[in-house]
Kinemage of the C-alpha trace (Angstrom):
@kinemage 1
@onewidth
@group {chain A} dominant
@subgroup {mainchain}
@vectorlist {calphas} color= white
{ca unk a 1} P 40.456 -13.648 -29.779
{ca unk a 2} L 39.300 -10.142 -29.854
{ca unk a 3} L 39.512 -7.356 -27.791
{ca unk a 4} L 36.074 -7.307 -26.837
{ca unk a 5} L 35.790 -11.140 -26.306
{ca unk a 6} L 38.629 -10.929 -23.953
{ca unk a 7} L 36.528 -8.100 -21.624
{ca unk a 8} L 34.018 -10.459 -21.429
{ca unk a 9} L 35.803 -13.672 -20.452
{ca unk a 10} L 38.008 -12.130 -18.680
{ca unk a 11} L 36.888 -8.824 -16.789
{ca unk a 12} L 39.869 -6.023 -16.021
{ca unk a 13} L 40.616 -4.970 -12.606
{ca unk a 14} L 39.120 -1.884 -13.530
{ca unk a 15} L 35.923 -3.521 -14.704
{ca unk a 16} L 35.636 -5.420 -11.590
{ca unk a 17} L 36.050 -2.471 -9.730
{ca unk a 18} L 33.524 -0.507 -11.202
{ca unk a 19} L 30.875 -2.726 -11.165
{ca unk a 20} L 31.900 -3.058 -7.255
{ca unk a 21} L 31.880 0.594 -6.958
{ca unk a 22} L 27.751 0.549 -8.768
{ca unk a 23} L 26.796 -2.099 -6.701
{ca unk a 24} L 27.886 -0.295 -3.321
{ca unk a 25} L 26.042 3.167 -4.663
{ca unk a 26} L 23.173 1.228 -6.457
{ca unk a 27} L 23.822 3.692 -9.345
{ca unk a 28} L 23.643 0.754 -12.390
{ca unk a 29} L 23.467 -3.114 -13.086
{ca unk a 30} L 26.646 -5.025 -13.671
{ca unk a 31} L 28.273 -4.304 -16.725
{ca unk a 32} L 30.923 -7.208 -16.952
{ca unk a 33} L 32.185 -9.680 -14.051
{ca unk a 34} L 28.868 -8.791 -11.983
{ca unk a 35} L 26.589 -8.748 -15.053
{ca unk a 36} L 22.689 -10.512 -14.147
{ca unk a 37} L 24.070 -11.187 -10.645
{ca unk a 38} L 22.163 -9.864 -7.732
{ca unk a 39} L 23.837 -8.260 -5.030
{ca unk a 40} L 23.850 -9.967 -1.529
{ca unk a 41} L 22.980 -7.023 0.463
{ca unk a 42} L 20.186 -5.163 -1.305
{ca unk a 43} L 19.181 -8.667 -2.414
{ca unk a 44} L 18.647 -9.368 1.753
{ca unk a 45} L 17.117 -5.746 2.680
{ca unk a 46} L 14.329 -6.654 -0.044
{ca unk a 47} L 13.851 -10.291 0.996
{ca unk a 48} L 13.677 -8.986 4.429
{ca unk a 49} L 11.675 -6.220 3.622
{ca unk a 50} L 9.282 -8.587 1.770
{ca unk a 51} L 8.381 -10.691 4.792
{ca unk a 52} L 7.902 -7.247 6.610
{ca unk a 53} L 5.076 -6.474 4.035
{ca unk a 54} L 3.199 -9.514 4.815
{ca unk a 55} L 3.794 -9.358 8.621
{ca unk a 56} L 1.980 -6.126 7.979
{ca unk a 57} L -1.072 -8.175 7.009
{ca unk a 58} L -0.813 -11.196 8.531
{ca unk a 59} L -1.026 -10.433 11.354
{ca unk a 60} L -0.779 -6.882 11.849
{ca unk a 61} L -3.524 -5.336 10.130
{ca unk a 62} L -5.633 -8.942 10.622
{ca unk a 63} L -5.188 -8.098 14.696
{ca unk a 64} L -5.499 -4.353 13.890
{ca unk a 65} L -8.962 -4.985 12.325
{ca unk a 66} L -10.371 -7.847 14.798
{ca unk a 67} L -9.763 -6.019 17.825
{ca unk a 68} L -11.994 -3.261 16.790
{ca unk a 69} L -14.948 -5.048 15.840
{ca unk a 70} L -17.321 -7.338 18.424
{ca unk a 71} L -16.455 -10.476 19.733
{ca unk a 72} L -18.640 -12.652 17.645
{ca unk a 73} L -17.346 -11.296 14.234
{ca unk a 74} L -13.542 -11.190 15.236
{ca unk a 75} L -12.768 -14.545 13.237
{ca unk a 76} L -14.568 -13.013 10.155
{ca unk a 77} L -12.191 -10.163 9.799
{ca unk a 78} L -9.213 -12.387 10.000
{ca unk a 79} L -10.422 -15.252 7.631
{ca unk a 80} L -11.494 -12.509 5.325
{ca unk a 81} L -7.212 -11.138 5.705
{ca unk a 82} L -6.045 -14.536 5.457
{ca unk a 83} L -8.693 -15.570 2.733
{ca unk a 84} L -7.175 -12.610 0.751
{ca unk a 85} L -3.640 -13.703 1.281
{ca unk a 86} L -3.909 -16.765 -0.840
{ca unk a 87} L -6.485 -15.322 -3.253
{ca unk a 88} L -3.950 -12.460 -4.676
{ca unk a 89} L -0.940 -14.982 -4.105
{ca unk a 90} L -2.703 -17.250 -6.609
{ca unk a 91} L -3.923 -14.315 -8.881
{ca unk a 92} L 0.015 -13.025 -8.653
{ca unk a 93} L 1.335 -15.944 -9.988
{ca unk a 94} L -1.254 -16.342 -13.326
{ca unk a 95} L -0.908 -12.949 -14.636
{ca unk a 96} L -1.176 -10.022 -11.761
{ca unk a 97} L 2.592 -9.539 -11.970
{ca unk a 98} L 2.533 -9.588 -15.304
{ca unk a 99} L -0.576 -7.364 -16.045
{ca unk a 100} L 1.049 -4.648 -13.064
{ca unk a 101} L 5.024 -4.810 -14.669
{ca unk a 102} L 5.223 -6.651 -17.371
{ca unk a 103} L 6.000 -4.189 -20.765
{ca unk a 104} L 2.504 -3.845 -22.427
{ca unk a 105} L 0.450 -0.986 -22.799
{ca unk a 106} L 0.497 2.539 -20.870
{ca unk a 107} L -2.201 1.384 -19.167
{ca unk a 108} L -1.972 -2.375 -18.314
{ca unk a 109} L 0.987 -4.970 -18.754
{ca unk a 110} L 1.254 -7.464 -21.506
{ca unk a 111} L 1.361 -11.784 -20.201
{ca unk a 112} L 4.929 -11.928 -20.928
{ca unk a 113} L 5.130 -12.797 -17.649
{ca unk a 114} L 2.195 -14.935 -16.994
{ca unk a 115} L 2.883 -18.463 -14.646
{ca unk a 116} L 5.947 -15.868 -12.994
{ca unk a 117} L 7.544 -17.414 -17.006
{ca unk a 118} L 11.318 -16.005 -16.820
{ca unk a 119} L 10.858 -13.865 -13.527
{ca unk a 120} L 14.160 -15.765 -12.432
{ca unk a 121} L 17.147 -14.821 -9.705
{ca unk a 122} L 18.769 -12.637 -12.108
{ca unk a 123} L 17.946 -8.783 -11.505
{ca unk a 124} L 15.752 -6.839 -14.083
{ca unk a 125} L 17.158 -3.727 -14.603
{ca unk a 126} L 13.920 -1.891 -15.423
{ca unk a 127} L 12.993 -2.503 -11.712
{ca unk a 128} L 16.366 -2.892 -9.595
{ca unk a 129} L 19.418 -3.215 -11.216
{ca unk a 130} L 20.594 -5.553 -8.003
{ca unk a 131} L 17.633 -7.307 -6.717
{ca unk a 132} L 16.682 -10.500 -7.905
{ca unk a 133} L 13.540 -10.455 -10.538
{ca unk a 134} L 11.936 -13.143 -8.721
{ca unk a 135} L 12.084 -11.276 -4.968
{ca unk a 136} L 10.876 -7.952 -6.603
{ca unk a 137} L 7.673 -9.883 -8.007
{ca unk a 138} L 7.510 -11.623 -4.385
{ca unk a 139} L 8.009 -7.879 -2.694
{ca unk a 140} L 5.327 -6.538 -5.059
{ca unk a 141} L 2.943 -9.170 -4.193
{ca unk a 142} L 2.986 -8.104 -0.760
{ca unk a 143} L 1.845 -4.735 -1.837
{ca unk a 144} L -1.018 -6.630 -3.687
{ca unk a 145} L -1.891 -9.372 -0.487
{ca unk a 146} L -2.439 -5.506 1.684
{ca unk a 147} L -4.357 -3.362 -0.661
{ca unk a 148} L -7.834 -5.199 -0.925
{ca unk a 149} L -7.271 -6.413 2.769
{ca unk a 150} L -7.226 -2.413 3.719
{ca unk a 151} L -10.808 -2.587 2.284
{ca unk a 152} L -12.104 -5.249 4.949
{ca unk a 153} L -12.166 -2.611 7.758
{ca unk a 154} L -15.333 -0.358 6.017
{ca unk a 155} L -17.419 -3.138 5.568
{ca unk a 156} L -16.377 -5.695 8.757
{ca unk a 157} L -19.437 -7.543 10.651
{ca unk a 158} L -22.056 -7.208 7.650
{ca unk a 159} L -20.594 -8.307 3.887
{ca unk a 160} L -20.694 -11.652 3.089
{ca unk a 161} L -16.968 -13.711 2.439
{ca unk a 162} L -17.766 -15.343 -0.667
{ca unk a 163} L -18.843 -12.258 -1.969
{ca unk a 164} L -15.830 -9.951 -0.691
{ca unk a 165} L -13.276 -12.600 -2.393
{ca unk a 166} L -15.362 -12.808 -5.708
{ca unk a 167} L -15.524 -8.538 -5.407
{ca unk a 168} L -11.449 -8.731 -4.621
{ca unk a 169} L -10.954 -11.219 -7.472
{ca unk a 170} L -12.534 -8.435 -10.165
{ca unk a 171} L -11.374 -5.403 -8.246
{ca unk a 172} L -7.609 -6.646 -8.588
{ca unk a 173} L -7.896 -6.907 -12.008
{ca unk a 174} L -10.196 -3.823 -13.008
{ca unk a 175} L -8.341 -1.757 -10.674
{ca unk a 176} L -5.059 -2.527 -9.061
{ca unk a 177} L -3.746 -4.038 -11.612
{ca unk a 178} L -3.942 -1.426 -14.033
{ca unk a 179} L -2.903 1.411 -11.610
{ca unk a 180} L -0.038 -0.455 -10.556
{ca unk a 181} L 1.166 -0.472 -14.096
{ca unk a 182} L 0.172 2.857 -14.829
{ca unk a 183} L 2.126 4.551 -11.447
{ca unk a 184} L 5.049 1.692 -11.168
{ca unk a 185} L 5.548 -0.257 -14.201
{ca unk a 186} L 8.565 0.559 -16.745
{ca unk a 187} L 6.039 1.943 -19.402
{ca unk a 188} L 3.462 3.069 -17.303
{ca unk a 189} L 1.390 6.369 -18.071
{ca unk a 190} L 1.656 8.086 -15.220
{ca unk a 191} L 5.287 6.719 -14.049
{ca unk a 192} L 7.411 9.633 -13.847
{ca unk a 193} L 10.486 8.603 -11.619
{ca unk a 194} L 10.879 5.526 -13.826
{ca unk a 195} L 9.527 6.306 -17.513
{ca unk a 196} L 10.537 9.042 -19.757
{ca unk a 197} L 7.460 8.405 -22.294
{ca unk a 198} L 5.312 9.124 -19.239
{ca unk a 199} L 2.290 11.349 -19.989
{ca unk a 200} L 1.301 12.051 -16.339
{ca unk a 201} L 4.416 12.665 -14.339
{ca unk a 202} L 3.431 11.877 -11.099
{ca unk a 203} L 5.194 9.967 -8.067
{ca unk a 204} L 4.429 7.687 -5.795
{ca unk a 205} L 7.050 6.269 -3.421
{ca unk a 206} L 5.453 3.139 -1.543
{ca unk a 207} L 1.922 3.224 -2.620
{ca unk a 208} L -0.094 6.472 -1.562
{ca unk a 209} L -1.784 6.034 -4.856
{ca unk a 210} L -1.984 2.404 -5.855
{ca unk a 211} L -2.536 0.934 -2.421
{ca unk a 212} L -4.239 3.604 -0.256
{ca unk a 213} L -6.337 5.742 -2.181
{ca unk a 214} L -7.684 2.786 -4.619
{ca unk a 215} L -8.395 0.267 -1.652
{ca unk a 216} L -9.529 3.863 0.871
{ca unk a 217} L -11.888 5.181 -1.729
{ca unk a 218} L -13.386 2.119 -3.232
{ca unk a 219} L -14.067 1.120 0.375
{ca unk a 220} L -16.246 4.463 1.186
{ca unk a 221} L -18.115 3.137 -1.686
{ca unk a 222} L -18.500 -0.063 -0.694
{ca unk a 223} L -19.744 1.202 2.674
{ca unk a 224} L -22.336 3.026 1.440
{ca unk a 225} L -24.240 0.971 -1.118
{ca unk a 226} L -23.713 -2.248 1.244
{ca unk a 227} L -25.732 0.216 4.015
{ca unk a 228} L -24.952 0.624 7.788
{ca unk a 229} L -24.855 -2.261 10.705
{ca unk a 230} L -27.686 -2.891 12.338
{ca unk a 231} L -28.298 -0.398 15.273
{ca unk a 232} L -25.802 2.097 13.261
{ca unk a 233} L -26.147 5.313 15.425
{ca unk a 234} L -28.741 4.223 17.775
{ca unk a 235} L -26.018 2.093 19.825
{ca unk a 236} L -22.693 1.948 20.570
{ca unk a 237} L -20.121 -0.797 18.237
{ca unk a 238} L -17.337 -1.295 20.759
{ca unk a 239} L -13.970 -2.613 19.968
{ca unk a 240} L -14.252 -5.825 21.748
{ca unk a 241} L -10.344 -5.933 22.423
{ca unk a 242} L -8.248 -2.727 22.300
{ca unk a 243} L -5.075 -5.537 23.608
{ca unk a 244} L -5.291 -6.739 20.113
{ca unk a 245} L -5.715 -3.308 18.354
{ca unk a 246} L -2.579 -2.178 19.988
{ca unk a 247} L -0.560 -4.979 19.069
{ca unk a 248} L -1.814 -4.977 15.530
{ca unk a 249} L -0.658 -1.176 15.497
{ca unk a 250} L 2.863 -2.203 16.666
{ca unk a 251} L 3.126 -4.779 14.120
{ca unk a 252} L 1.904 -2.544 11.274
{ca unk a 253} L 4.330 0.181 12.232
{ca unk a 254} L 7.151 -2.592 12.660
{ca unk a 255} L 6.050 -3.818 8.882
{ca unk a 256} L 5.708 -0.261 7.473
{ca unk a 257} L 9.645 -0.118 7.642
{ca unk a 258} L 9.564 -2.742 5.058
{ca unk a 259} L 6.645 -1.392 2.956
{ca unk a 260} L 8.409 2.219 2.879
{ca unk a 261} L 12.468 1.670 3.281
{ca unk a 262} L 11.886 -1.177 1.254
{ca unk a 263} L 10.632 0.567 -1.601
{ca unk a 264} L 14.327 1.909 -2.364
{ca unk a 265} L 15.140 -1.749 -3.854
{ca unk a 266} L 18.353 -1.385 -1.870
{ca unk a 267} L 20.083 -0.745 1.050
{ca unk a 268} L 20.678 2.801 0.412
{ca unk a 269} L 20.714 6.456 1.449
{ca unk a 270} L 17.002 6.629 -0.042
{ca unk a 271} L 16.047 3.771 2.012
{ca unk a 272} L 17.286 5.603 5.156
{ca unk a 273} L 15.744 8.406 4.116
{ca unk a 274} L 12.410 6.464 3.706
{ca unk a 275} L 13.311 4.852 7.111
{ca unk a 276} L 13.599 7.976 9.249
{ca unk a 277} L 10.645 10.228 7.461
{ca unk a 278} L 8.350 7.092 8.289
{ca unk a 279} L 9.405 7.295 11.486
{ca unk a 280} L 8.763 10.808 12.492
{ca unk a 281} L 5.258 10.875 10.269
{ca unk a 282} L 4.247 7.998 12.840
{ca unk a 283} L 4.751 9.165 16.057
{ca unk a 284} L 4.164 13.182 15.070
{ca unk a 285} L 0.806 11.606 13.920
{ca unk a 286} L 0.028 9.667 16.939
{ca unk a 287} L 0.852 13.094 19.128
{ca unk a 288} L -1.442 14.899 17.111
{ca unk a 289} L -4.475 12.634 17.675
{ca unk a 290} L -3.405 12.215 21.476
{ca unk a 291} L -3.309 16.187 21.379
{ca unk a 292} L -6.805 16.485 19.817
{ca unk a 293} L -8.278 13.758 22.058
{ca unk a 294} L -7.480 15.806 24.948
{ca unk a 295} L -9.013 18.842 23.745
{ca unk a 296} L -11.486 18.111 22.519
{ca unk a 297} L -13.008 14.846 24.923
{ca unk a 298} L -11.145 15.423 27.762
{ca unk a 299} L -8.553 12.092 27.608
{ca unk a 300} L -6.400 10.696 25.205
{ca unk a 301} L -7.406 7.005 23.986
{ca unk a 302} L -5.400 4.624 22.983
{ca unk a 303} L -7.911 3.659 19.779
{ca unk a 304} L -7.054 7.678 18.924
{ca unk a 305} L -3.250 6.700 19.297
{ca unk a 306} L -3.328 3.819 17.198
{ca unk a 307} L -5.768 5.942 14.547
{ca unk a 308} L -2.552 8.542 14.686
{ca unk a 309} L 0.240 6.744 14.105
{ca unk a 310} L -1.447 5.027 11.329
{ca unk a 311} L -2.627 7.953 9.955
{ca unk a 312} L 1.167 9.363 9.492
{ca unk a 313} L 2.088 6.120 8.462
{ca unk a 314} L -0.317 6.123 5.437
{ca unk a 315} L -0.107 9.811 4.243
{ca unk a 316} L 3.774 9.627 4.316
{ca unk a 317} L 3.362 6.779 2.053
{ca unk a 318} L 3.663 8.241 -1.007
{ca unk a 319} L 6.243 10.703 -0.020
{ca unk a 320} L 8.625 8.779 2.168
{ca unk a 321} L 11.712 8.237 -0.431
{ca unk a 322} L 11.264 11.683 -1.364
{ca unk a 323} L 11.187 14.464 1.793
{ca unk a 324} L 13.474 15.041 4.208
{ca unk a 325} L 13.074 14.954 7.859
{ca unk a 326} L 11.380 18.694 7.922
{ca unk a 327} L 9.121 17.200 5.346
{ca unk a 328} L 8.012 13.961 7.239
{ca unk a 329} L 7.130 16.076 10.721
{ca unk a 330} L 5.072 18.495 8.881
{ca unk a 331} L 3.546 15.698 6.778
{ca unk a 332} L 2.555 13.389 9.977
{ca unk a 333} L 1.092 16.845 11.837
{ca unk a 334} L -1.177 17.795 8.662
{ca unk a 335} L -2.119 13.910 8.969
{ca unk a 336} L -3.191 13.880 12.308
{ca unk a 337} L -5.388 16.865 12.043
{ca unk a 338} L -7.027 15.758 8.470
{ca unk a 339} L -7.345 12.133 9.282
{ca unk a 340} L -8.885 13.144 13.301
{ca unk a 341} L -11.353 15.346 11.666
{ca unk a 342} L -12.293 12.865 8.958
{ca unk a 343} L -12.820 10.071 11.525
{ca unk a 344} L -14.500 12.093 14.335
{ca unk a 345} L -16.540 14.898 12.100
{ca unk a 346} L -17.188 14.146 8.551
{ca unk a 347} L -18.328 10.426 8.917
{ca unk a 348} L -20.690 11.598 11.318
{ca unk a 349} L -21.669 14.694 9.489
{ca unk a 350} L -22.564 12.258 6.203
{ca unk a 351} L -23.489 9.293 8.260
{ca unk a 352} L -22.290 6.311 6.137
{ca unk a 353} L -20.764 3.656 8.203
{ca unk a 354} L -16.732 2.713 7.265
{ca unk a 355} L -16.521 0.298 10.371
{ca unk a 356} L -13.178 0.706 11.037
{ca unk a 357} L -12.390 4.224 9.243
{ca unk a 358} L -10.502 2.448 6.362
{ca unk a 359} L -11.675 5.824 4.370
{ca unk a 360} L -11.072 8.578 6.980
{ca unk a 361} L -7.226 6.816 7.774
{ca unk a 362} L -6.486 5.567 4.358
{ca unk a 363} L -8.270 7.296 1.684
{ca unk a 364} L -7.798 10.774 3.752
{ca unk a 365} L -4.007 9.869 4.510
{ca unk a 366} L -3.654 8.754 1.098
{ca unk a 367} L -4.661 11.392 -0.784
{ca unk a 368} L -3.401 14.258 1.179
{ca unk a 369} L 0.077 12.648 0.893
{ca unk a 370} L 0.254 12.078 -2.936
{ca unk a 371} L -0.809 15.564 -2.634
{ca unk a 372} L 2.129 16.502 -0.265
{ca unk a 373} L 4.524 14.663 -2.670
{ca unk a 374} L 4.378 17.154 -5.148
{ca unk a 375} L 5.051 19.965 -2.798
{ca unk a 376} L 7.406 18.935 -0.480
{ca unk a 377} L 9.260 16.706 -2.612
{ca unk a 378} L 12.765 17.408 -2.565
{ca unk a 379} L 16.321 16.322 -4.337
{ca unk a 380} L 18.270 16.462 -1.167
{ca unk a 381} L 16.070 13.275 -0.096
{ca unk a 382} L 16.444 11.615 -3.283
{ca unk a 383} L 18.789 12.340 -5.955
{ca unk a 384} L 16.379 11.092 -8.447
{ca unk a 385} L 14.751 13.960 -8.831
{ca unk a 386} L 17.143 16.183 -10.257
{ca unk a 387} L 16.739 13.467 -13.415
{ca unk a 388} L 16.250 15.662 -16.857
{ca unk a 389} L 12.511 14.178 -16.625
{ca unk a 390} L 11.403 15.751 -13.004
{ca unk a 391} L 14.113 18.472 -12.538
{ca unk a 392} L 12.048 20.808 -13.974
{ca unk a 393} L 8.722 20.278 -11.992
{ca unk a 394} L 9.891 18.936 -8.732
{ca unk a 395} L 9.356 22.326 -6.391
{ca unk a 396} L 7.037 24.161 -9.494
{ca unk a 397} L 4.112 21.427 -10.405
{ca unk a 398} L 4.558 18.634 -9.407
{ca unk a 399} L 1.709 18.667 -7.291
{ca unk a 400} L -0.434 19.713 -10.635
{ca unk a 401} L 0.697 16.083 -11.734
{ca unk a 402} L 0.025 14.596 -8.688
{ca unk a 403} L -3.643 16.016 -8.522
{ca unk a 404} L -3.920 14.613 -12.322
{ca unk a 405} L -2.774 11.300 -10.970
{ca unk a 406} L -4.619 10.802 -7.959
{ca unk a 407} L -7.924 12.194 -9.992
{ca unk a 408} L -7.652 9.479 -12.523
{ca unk a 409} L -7.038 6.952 -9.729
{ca unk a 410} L -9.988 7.786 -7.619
{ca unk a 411} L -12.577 8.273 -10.897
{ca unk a 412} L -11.190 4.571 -11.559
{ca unk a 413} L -11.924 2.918 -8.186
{ca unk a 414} L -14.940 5.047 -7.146
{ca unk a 415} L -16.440 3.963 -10.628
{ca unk a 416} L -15.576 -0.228 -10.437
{ca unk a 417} L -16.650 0.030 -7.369
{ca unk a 418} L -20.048 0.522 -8.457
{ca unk a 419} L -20.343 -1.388 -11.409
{ca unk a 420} L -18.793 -4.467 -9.313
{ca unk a 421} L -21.179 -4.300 -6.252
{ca unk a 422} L -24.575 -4.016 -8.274
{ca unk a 423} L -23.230 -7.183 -10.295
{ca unk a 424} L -22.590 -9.237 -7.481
{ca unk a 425} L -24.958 -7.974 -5.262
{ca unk a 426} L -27.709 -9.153 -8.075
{ca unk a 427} L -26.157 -12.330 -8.634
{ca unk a 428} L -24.708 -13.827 -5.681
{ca unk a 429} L -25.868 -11.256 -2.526
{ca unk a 430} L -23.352 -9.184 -0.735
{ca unk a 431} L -24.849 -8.809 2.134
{ca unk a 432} L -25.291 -10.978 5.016
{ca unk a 433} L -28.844 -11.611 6.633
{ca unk a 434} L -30.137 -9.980 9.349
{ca unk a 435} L -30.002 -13.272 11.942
{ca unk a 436} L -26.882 -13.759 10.625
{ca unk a 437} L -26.041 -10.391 11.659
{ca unk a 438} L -27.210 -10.757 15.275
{ca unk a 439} L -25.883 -13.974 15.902
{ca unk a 440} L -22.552 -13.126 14.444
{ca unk a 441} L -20.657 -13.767 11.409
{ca unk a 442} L -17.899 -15.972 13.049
{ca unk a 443} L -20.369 -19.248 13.667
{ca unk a 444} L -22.859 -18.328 10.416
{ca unk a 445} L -20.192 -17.749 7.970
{ca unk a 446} L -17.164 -20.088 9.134
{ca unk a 447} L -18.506 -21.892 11.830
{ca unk a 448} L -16.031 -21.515 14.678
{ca unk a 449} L -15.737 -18.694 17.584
{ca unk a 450} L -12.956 -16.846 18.487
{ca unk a 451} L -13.764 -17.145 21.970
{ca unk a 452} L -15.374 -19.763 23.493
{ca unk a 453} L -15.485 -18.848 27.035
């Protein structure tokens, strides 16, 4: 027998040990006894941090989103979060994973990995070197289930369901899809943490640019052409239960741990990191809207609190793995003043109607953070950006390629936006009628009440 079929039958002590020593510093796959084998504890935190994800849409956000609108459209926002759910489940599984990580073009993956074909319990090493394949697809999809659900809160009480799932359906694969594999996949264009070939070097931690400004911006548009609610600035639209907002908050702030931490693909210093910067970006951003609340109307509200902490919760997004504490506080307290201002001033200043300020929290937040990446970025957050391919920017400009990035991104989803509603809108109808409208889309659209006392 030779020397090298020997190692691999029968690993060393000093094999064994090394590949224990890699797995406890997440520095490298296996090389010889732990070789395709995931590791049990960043194996867990993902799993873990996967059903964190979804709590974050079902049924934080799905709460979130139905306490703010009336009473007799409360069921449509949830059916349209849950409706969403299995739609992108089902579109995961036939080719979404594939076309967002699967090796293919710059732009968009190849179908390699079509069906979830050979996305198995051994770890891909392009993705995390001691995670199961099969969990990061299922983590990713949770990313997916929460992007085109962030775009239910600009056009809640007036857009038809049929027509948002058949707008969701294209949008996913015109643009998530594509900027998921641009920003996150091994050969992506603009993937510069995890591709060396990448022409845009840009960064994006836990989705400032694939989940919040594609889902934020496209849903400003969507606002717009499908027009105002009836009685838009002539009466009042008020949440019917700030209970439920509330608890939706806590359970998107409880998720957000997953959806940010999580993002480290282990149990690791950059997953504290990620932890503790979410953390502070929260509750500085909540303070800040409390703060401005009382200045400006006399008494903080508990909508305005809720509107903070998400607000640092989105715009730290994209930065979380990569600023340290410092970063994350002054992050959060730019936030709170952008995101207040964008809520309070600007929509009224331009008068389109995002129901639930899905632009002026997400859009806002997540632009301003991808922004923020570039500048605050640091190495003493995350040691992966002293690599040879971002030691040179990270602190210069970085933020140049973050602009480029985020640019691209926005032309993209402002544009399908566009093309998708006139489509459907001319073939199908996107908007609901105006008894429907009065009498509620709960009973007209799915036939049941929230409430029925």
């Amino acid at each position: 027998m030779t020397a090298s079929a020997l190692s691999a039958a029968d690993p060393t002590v000093e094999q064994r040990l090394a590949d224990l020593e890699s797995y406890v510093k997440n520095s490298g796959p296996g090389l010889t006894a732990l070789k395709g084998v995931p590791g049990p504890g960043h194996n867990a935190w993902l799993m873990v941090s996967a059903g964190m994800v979804l709590f974050m849409t079902l049924p934080g956000l799905a709460l979130f989103y139905g306490g703010l609108v009336r009473r007799k459209n409360v069921l449509s926002v949830l059916a349209q979060c849950l409706g969403l759910a299995g739609l992108v489940t089902v579109l995961w599984w036939l080719c979404g994973y594939s076309l967002s990580f699967a090796k293919g073009s710059p732009f968009l993956g190849g179908l390699g990995w079509s069906f979830l074909h050979g996305v198995t319990a051994e770890p891909n090493p392009d993705y995390g070197p001691w995670v199961s394949h099969n969990i990061y697809a299922m983590y990713q999809l949770m990313f997916a289930i929460i992007t085109p659900a962030l775009i239910v809160g600009a056009i809640a009480e007036r857009m038809r369901f049929k027509a948002l799932m058949v707008f969701c359906v294209a949008w996913m694969f015109i643009v998530y899809f594509p900027t998921a594999h641009m920003l996150w996949g091994s050969d992506g264009w603009m993937n510069g943490l995890g591709n060396a070939e990448a022409k845009v070097k840009a960064i994006d931690f836990a989705g400032g640019i694939v989940v919040h400004m594609t889902s934020g911006w496209s849903a400003l548009v969507l606002c717009i052409l499908l027009g105002p609610r009836k009685g838009f600035g002539r009466e009042p639209f008020v949440p019917h239960s700030m209970v439920l907002c509330l608890v939706g908050t806590g359970m998107l702030w409880f998720g957000w741990y997953g959806f940010n931490a999580g993002s480290a693909l282990a149990a690791d210093a950059v997953a504290s990191n990620a932890f503790v910067a979410t953390t502070l970006s929260a509750g500085v951003g909540l303070c800040v809207w409390a703060f401005l609340e009382q200045v400006v109307r006399g008494k903080p509200s508990i909508l305005g609190m809720c509107s903070g902490a998400v607000a640092g919760l989105a715009t730290i997004t994209p930065a979380s793995g990569f600023v340290t504490a410092d970063g994350a506080v002054a992050i959060g307290f730019i936030a709170g003043i952008a995101t207040f201002y964008a809520c309070g001033k600007l929509k009224g200043w331009l008068k389109y109607d995002d129901s639930l300020d899905t632009f002026g929290v997400h859009a806002v937040g997540g632009t301003l953070g991808t922004l923020l990446a570039g500048v605050l970025a640091s190495p003493a957050a995350n040691p992966n950006l002293a690599s040879d391919r971002l030691n040179g920017i990270v602190g210069h400009s970085l933020w140049l390629e973050q602009i480029k990035a985020g640019g691209l991104v926005l032309v993209l989803s402002v544009g399908a936006t566009v093309v998708l509603y006139q489509v459907i809108d001319r073939t199908i109808g996107c908007r609901v009628a105006d008894e429907v409208e009065n009498q509620g889309l709960d009973l007209a659209e799915h036939g049941e009440e929230g409430y029925t006392h």
